[in-house]
C-alpha positions as CSV (number, residue, x, y, z in Angstrom):
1,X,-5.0,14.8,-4.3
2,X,-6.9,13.1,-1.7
3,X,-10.3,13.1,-3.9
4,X,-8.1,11.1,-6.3
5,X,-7.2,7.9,-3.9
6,X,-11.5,8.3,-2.8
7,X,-11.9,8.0,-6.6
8,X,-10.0,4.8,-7.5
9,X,-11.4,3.0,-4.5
10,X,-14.9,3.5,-5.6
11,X,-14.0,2.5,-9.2
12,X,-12.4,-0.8,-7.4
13,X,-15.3,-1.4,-4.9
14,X,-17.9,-0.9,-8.0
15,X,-16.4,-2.4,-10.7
16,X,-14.1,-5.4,-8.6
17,X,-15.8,-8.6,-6.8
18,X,-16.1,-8.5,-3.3
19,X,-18.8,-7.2,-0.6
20,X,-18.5,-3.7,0.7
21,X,-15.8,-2.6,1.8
22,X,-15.4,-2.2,6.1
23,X,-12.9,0.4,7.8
24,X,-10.2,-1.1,10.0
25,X,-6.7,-0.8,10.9
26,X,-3.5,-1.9,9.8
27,X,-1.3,-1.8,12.4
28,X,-1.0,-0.8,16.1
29,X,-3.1,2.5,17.7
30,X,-1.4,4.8,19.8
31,X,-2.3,8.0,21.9
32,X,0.2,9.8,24.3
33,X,-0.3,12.1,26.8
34,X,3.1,14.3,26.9
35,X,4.4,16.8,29.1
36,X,6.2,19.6,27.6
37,X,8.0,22.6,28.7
38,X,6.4,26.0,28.3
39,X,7.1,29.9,28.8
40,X,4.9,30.0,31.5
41,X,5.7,26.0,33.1
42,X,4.8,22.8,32.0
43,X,2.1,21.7,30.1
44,X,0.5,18.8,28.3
45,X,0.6,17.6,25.0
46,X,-1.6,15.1,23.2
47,X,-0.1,12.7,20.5
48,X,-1.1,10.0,18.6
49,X,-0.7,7.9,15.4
50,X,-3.7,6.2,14.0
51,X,-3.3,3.7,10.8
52,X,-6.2,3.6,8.9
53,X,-7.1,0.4,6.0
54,X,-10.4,0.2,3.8
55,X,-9.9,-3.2,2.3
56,X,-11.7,-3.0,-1.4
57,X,-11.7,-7.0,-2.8
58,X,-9.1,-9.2,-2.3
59,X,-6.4,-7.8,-3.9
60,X,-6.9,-4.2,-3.9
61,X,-6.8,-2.0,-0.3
62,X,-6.6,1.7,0.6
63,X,-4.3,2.8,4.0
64,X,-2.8,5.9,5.3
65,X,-1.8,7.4,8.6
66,X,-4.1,9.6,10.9
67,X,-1.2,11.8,13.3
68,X,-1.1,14.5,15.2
69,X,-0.2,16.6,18.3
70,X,-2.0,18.7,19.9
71,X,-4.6,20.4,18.1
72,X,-3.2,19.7,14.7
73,X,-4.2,16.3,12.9
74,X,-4.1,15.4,9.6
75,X,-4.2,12.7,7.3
76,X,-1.0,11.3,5.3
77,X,1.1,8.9,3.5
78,X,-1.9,7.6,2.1
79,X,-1.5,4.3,-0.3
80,X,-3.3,1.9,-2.6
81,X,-1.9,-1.2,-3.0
82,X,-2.8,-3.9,-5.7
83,X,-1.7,-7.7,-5.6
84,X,-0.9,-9.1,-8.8
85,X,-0.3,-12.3,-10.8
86,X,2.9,-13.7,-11.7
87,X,4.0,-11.3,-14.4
88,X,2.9,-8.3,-12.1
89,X,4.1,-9.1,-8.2
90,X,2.9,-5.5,-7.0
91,X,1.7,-1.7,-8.2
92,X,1.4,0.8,-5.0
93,X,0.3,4.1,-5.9
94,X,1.6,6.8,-1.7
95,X,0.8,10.1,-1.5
96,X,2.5,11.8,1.3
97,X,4.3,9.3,2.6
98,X,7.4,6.5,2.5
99,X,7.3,5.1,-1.2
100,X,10.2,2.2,-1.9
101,X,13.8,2.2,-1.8
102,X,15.6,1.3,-5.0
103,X,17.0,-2.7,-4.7
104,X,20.3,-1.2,-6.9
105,X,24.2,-1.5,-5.3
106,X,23.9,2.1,-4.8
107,X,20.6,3.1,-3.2
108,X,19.7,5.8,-5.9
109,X,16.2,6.1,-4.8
110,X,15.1,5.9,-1.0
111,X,11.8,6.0,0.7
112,X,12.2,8.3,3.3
113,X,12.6,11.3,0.4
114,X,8.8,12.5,0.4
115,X,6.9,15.7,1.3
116,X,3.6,16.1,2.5
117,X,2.4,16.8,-1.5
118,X,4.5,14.2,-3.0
119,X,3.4,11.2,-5.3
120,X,4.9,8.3,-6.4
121,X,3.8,5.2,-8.1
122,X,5.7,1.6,-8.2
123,X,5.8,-1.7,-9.2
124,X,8.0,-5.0,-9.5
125,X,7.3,-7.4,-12.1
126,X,9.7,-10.6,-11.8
127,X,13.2,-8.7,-12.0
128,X,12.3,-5.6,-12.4
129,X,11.4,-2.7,-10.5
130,X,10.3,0.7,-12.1
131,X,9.1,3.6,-10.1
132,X,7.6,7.6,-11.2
133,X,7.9,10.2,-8.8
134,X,6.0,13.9,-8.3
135,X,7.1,16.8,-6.2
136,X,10.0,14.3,-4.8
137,X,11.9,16.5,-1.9
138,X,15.6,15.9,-3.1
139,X,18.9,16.4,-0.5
140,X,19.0,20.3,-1.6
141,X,15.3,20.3,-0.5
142,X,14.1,20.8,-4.1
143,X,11.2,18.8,-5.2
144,X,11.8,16.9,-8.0
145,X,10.1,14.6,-10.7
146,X,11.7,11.4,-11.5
147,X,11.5,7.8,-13.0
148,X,13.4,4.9,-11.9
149,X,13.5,1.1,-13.4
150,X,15.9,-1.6,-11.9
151,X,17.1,-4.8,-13.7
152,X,18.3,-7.6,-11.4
153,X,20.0,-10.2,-12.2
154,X,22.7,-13.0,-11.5
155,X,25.2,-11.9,-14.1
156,X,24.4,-8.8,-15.1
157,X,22.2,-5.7,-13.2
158,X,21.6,-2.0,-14.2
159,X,20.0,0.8,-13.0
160,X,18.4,4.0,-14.6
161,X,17.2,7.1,-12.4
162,X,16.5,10.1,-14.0
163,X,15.0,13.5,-12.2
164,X,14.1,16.7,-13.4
165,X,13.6,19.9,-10.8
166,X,10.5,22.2,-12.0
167,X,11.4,25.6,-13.4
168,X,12.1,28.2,-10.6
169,X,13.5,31.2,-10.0
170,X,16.7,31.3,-8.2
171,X,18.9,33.9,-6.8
172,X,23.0,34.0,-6.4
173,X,23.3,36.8,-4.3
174,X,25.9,36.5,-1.6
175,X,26.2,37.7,2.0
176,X,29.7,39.2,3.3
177,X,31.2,38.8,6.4
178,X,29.7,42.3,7.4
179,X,26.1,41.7,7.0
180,X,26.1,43.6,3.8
181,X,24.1,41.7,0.9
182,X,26.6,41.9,-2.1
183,X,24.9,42.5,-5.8
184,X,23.8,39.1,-7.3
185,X,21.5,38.2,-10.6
186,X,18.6,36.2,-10.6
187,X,18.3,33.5,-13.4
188,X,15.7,30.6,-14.4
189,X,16.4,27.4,-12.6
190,X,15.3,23.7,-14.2
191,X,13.4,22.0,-16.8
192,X,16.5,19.7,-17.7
193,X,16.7,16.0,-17.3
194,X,19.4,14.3,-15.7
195,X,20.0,10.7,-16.0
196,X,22.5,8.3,-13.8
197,X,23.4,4.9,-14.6
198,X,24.4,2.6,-12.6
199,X,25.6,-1.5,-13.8
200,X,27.4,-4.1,-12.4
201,X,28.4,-7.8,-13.8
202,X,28.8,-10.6,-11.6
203,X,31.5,-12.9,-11.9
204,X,32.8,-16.3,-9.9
205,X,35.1,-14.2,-7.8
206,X,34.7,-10.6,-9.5
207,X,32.3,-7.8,-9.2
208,X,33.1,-4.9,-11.5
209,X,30.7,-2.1,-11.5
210,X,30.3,1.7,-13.0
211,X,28.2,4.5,-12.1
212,X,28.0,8.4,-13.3
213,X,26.4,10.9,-11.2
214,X,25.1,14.3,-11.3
215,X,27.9,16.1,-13.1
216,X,28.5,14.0,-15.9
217,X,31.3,12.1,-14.1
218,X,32.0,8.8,-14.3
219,X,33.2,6.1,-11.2
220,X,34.1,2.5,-11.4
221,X,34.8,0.2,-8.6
222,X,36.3,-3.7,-9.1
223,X,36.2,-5.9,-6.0
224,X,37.7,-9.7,-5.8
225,X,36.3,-12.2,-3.4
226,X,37.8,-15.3,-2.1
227,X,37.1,-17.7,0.8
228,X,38.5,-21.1,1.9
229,X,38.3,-22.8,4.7
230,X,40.9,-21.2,6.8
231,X,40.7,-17.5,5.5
232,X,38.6,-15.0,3.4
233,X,38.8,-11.7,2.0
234,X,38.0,-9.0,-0.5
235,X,39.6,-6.2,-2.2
236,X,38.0,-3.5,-3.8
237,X,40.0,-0.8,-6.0
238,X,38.2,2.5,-6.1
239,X,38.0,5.4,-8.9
240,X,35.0,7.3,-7.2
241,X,34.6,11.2,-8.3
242,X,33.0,14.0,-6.5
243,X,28.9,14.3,-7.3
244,X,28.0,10.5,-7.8
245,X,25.9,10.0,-5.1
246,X,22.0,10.5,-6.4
247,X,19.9,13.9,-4.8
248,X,16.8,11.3,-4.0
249,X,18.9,8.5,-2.6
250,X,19.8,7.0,0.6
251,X,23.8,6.8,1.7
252,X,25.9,6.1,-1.1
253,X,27.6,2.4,-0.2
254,X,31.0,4.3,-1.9
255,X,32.8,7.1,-0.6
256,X,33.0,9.9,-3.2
257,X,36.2,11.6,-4.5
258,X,38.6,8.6,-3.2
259,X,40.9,7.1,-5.5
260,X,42.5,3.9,-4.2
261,X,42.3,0.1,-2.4
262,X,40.3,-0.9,0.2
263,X,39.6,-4.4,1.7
264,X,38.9,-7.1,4.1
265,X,40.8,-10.5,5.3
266,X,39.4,-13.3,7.8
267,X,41.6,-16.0,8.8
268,X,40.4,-18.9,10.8
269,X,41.8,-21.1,13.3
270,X,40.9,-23.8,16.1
271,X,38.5,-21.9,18.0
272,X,39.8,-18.6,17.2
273,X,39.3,-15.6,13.9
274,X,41.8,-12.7,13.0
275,X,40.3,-10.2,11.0
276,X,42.3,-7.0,9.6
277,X,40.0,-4.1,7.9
278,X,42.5,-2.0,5.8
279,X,42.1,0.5,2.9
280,X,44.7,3.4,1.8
281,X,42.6,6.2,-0.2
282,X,43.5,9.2,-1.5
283,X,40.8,12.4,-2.7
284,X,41.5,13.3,-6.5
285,X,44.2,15.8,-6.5
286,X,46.1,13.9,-3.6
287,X,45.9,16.4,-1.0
288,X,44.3,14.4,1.9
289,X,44.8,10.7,2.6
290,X,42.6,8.0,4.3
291,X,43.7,5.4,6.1
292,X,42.8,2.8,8.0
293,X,44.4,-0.4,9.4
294,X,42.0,-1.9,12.1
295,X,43.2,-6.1,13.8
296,X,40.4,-7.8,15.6
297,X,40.7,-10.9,17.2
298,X,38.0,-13.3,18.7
299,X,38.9,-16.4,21.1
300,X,36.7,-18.5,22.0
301,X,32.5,-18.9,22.9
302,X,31.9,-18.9,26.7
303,X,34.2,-17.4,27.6
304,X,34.4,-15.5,24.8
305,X,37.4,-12.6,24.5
306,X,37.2,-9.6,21.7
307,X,40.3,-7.3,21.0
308,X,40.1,-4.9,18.5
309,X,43.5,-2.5,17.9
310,X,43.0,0.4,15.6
311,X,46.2,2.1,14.7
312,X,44.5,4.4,11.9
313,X,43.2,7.0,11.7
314,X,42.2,7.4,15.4
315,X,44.2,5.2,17.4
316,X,42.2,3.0,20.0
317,X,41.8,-0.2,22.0
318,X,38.9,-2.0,22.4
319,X,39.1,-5.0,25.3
320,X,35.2,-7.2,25.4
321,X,35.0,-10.5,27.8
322,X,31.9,-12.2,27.9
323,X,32.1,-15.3,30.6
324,X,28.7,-16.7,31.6
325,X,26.1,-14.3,32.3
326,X,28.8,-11.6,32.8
327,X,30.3,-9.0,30.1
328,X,32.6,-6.4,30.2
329,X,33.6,-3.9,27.9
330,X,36.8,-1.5,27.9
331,X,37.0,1.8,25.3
332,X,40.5,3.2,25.7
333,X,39.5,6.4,23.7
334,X,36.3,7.1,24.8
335,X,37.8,6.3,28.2
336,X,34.4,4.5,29.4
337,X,34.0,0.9,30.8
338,X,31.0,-1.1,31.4
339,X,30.2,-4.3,33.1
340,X,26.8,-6.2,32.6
341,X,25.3,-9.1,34.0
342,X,22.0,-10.8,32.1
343,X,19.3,-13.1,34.2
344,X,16.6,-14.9,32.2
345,X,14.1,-12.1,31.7
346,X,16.5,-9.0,33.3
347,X,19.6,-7.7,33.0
348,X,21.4,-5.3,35.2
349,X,24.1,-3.0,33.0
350,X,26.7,-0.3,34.7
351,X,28.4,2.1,32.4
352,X,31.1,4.6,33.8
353,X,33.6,7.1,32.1
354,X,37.0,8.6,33.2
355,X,34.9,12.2,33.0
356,X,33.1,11.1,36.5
357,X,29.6,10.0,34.7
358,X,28.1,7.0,36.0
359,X,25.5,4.9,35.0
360,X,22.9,2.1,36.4
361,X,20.5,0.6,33.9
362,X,18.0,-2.0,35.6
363,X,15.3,-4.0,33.2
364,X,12.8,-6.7,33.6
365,X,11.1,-7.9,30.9
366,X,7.8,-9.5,32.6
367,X,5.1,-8.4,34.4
368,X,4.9,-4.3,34.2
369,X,8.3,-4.6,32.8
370,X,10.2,-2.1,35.2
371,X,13.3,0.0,33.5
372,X,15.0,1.8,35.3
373,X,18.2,4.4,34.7
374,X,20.6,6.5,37.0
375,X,23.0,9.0,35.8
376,X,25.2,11.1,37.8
377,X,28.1,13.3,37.5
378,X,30.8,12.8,40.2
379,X,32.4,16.3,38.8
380,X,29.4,18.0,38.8
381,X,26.9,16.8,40.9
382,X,24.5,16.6,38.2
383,X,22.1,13.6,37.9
384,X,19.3,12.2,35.7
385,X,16.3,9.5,36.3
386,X,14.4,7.8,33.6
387,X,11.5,4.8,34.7
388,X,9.4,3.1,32.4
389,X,6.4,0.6,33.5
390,X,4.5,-1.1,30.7
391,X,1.2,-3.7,31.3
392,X,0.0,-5.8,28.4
393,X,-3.6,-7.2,28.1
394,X,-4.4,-9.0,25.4
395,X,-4.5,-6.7,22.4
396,X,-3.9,-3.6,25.1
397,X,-0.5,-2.0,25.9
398,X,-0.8,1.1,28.5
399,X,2.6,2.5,29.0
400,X,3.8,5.4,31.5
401,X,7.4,6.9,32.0
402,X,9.6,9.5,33.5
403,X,12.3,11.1,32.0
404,X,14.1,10.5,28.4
405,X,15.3,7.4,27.3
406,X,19.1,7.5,26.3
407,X,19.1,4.7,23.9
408,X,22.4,3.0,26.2
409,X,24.5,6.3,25.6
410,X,26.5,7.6,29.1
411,X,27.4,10.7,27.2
412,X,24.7,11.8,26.0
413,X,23.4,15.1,26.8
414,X,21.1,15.2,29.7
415,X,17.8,17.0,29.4
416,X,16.6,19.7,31.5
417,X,13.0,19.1,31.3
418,X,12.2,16.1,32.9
419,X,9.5,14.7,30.7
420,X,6.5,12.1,31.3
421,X,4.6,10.3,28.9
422,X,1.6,8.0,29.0
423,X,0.9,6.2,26.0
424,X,-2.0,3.7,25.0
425,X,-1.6,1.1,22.1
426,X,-4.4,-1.1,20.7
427,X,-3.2,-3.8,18.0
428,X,-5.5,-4.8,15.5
């Protein structure tokens, strides 16, 4: 498959203006030096992701991604692109790699579902937006072919999706509770096309929309929307069936099997907003409920006070106060509290929870950038370090740290391998 990207950009460099083409890259560099853990102790491990980008004329250009770890590199999610005119915006032909997400109300197609030998070719021509897929990897795993094509539009907008998983063999035999491997028959998988729709129209204050999904089932949804000047608000009324949500989309903005009202009211006033988030669903035969009923109240801009009561379905109390430079946050259910204090290129964050886990976060953003993190548990004794320095010249970032970062989490699971990592970047 790789031959067949080499052959279109020599039919583009022969047969399109433009000098020859020159090798450079389309985004940033970057090489790491890792240490891992081992059987036998630690070792090192050498990363890196190198973008690649052979530039054919003006409008035409070949990319991809050179990665790898360790001794094991490879080329992927290579792409040619092509610029068009006005009655062609765009036509991207990726191999093994992110292709486009679908612009529809309910995500039916989504970039991150590739493999290393998938293919998929798209474009968008004014409104419209059509897409083909090969070897596709679906949610089951299953690679799948598909076409897509996507009509926006002010009043009215539809969508059209339809896959179709090779022919395989496929086995139903089961596995008791004992180990034992209970009879089963073996029977010819695929080969079948399945379409889902998806529509909306657009009203002054009215959305109504339908969708069917893998099964042959069929969902609506109708939401009203008002806002004046001293309140807003929408409700949305739900008729949602199991099996709507698409095998090569992204999350499905609906919940599935939920029959019932959901919605959302804002009101204003001097200086201050209540907001309430409610909805009262049921599943289709009306065994399980969900419910929610969430207030939140902001007062004020400096200083600024948050309250957000959640009755349903887990009860909490959220308490945030922001005054100045200061913040501080109180979580009644997770039982944590933090206080935070910002400077004009730092900030200084402490984080503790009713379990004994504390946590100091330090970070300066100039210079070599220090960041630095404490953790330790006053119950158990056990504590964690994490330090970061980063230099910037020019088009050079060098980067070395200790330890894994915990994105701001205090519960988060503390690693026991203490990692370090130096990384190189070079923008282009």
């Amino acid at each position: 498959m790789r031959v067949v990207f080499l052959l279109i950009g020599a039919i583009c460099a022969v047969f399109c203006s433009g000098g020859a083409p020159a090798c450079s890259a389309s985004g940033p560099w970057t090489i790491s030096l890792v240490s891992c853990a081992e059987d036998n102790g630690a070792g090192l491990l050498l990363e890196g992701q190198l973008p690649v980008l052979l530039p054919l004329t003006d409008h035409h250009w070949v990319e991809g991604q050179l990665h790898g770890q360790g001794r094991t590199w490879n080329l992927s999610d290579i792409q040619w692109h092509f610029e068009g005119n006005d009655s062609l915006q765009g036509l991207s032909l990726v191999y093994g790699g992110p292709h486009t997400t679908a612009q529809d109300p309910y995500r039916m197609l989504h970039r991150s579902r590739y493999g290393q030998d998938s293919l998929a070719l798209f474009g968008r021509s004014g409104c419209h937006h059509a897409a083909v897929g090969w070897r596709i990897p679906a949610r089951d795993h299953v690679s799948m072919n598909m076409a897509y094509l996507h009509r926006c539009g002010a009043a009215l907008e539809y969508a059209v999706l339809g896959y179709r998983a090779p022919w395989q063999w496929v086995s139903d035999c089961y596995q008791s509770r004992r180990g034992v491997v209970g009879s089963g028959r073996w029977f010819l998988n695929g080969g079948n096309w399945v379409l889902q729709l998806a529509s909306s129209i657009h009203l002054s204050h009215w959305d109504i929309a339908g969708y069917t999904g893998q099964r042959a089932v069929l969902g609506t949804a109708g939401s009203l929307q008002w806002e004046t000047a001293a309140a807003a608000g929408e409700v949305e009324v739900l008729i949602s069936p199991d099996g709507l949500h698409s095998p090569l989309g992204g999350n499905f903005p609906i919940p599935e099997d939920r029959v019932g009202i959901r919605g959302q009211k804002h009101v204003h006033g001097s200086g201050w907003t209540l907001g309430l988030d409610a909805r009262t669903l049921t599943n289709y035969d009306g065994s399980r409920r969900y419910l929610r009923r969430w207030w939140e109240l902001q007062w004020g801009e400096d200083p600024a006070l948050e309250l957000s009561l959640r009755r349903q379905p887990t009860p909490n109390f959220i308490a945030a106060l922001r005054a100045g430079r200061h913040g501080w946050r109180f979580d009644h259910a997770q039982k944590q509290f933090r206080w935070k204090v910002a400077f004009p290129q730092a900030y200084l964050r402490f984080d503790a929870a009713a379990d004994g886990r504390l946590r100091l976060e330090w970070r300066y953003m100039a210079g070599f950038q220090p960041h630095v993190i404490g953790k330790y548990n006053r119950v158990t004794a056990d504590h964690d370090l994490y330090a970061a320095v980063s230099l910037s010249r020019g088009r050079w970032d060098l980067r070395l740290s200790v330890g894994t970062y915990d994105r701001g989490r205090l519960l988060r699971n503390w690693p026991q391998h203490r990692r370090w990592q130096v990384e190189v970047e070079y923008r282009f």
